[in-house]
C-alpha positions in Angstrom: 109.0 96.9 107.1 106.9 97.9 104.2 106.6 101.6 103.3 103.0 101.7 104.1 103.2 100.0 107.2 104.4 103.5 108.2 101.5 105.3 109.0 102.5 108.7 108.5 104.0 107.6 105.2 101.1 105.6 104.4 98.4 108.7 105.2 100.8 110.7 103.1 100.0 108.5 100.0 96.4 107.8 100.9 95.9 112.1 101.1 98.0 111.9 97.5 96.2 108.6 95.5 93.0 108.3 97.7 91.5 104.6 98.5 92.1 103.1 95.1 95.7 104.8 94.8 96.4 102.7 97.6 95.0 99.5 96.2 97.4 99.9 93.3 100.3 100.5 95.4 100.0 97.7 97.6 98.8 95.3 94.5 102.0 96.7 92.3 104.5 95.7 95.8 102.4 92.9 96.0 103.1 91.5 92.3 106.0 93.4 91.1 107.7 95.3 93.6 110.8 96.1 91.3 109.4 95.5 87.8 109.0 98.0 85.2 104.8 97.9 84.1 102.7 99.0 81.8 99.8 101.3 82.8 97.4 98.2 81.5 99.3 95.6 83.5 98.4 97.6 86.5 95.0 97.9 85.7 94.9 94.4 85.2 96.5 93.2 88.6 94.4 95.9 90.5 91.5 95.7 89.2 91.3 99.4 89.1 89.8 101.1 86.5 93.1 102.2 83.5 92.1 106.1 83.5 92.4 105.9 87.3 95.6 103.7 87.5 97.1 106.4 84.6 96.0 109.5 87.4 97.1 107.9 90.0 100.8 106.8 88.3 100.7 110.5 87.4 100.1 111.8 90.8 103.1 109.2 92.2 105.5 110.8 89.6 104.5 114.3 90.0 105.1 113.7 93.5 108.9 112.1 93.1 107.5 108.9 94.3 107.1 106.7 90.4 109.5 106.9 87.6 108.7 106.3 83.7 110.5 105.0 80.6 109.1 105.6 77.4 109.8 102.5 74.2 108.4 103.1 71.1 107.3 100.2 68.9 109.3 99.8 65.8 106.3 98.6 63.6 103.8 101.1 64.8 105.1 103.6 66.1 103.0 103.7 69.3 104.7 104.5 72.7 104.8 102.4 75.7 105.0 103.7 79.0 107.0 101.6 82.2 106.0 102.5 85.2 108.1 101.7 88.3 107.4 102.5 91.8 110.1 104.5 93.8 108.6 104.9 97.3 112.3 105.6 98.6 111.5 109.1 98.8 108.5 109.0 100.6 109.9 109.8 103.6 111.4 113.3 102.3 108.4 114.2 100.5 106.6 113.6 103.9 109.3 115.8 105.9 109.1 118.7 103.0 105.0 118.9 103.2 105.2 118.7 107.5 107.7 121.7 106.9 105.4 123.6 104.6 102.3 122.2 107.4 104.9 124.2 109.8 104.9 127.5 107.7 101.2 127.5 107.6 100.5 127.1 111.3 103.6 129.7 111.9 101.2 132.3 110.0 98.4 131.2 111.3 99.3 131.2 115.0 100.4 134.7 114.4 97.4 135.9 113.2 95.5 134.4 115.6 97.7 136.9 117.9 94.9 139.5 116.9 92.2 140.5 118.6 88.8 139.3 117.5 84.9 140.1 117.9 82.1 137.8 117.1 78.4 137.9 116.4 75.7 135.7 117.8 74.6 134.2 114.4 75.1 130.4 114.4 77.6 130.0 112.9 79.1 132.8 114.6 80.9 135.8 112.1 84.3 136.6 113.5 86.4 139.8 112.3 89.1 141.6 113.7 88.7 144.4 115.9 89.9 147.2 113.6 87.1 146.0 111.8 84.8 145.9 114.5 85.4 149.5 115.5 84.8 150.6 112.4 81.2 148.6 111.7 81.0 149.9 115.9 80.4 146.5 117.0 77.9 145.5 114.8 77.9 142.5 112.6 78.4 143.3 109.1 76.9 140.2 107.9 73.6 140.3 110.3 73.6 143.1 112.1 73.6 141.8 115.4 76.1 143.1 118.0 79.6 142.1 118.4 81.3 140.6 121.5 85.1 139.8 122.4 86.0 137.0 121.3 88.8 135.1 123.4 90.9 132.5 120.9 93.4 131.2 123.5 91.9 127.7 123.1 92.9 128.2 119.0 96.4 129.0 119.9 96.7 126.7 122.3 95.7 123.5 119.6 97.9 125.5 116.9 100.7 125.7 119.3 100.9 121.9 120.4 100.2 120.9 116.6 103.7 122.9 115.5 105.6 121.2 118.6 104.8 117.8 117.5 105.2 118.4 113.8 108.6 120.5 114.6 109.3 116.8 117.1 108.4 115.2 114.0 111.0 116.5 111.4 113.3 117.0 113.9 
């Protein structure tokens, strides 16, 4: 099975490299799946514009997910980059950003845990009830009245969204 025939793996990468970054990734498994290439030879096989193959090898091995080996020409004096894919660590980059994912909703969910007021503006201005109190139930945006707002539908989506990422990295 490919790496990106894994969907969450492969909307991982398509969130990292975008619609192009793809394109490159499939054409360098397509081509030369364990070959060492230039940033030029990847342009050339993709058909991808060289400044966007550089960002997008970038990306990858900011990411832990391409590796690099520098040659310098003897003549010249010019450096060479070798670019390598190394999608075996997709997986755990995946699990590590679910797990920060996780942290977010966490602090989010427990905020949500407040209790909240809201205007009739469209879109509606939501603030917390200390606040309210204090601007006694009147909009501080537009000056309309405040009413209780109830957000159990929000904790409700938050709360089934960490139990399947939590399913997820086990």
């Amino acid at each position: 099975m490919s790496v990106l025939e894994n969907k969450a793996i492969s909307g991982y990468l398509h969130k990292l490299v975008g619609d192009d970054g793809i394109k490159i990734i499939e054409k360098i498994l397509e081509k030369a799946p364990d070959k060492e290439l230039t940033d030029e030879k990847v342009a050339e096989i993709s058909g991808i514009n060289l400044n966007l193959v550089r960002k997008t090898l970038y990306i990858l091995y900011e990411n832990h997910l391409a590796i690099y080996r520098r040659e310098r020409d003897k003549d010249s004096g010019w450096l060479t980059y070798l670019w390598k894919l190394d999608l075996g660590n997709a997986e755990n980059m995946l699990k590590n950003e679910t797990k920060k994912l996780v942290r977010k909703l966490e602090r989010r969910l427990e905020f949500e845990n407040n209790e909240f007021y809201i205007c009739s503006a469209e879109p509606p201005h939501r603030i917390l009830f200390d606040y309210a109190v204090d601007t006694n139930f009147t909009c501080p945006v537009d000056g309309t009245p405040m009413t209780y707002y109830d957000n159990t539908m929000e904790k409700q989506a938050i709360e089934s969204r960490l139990e399947k990422l939590k399913q997820m990295i086990g």
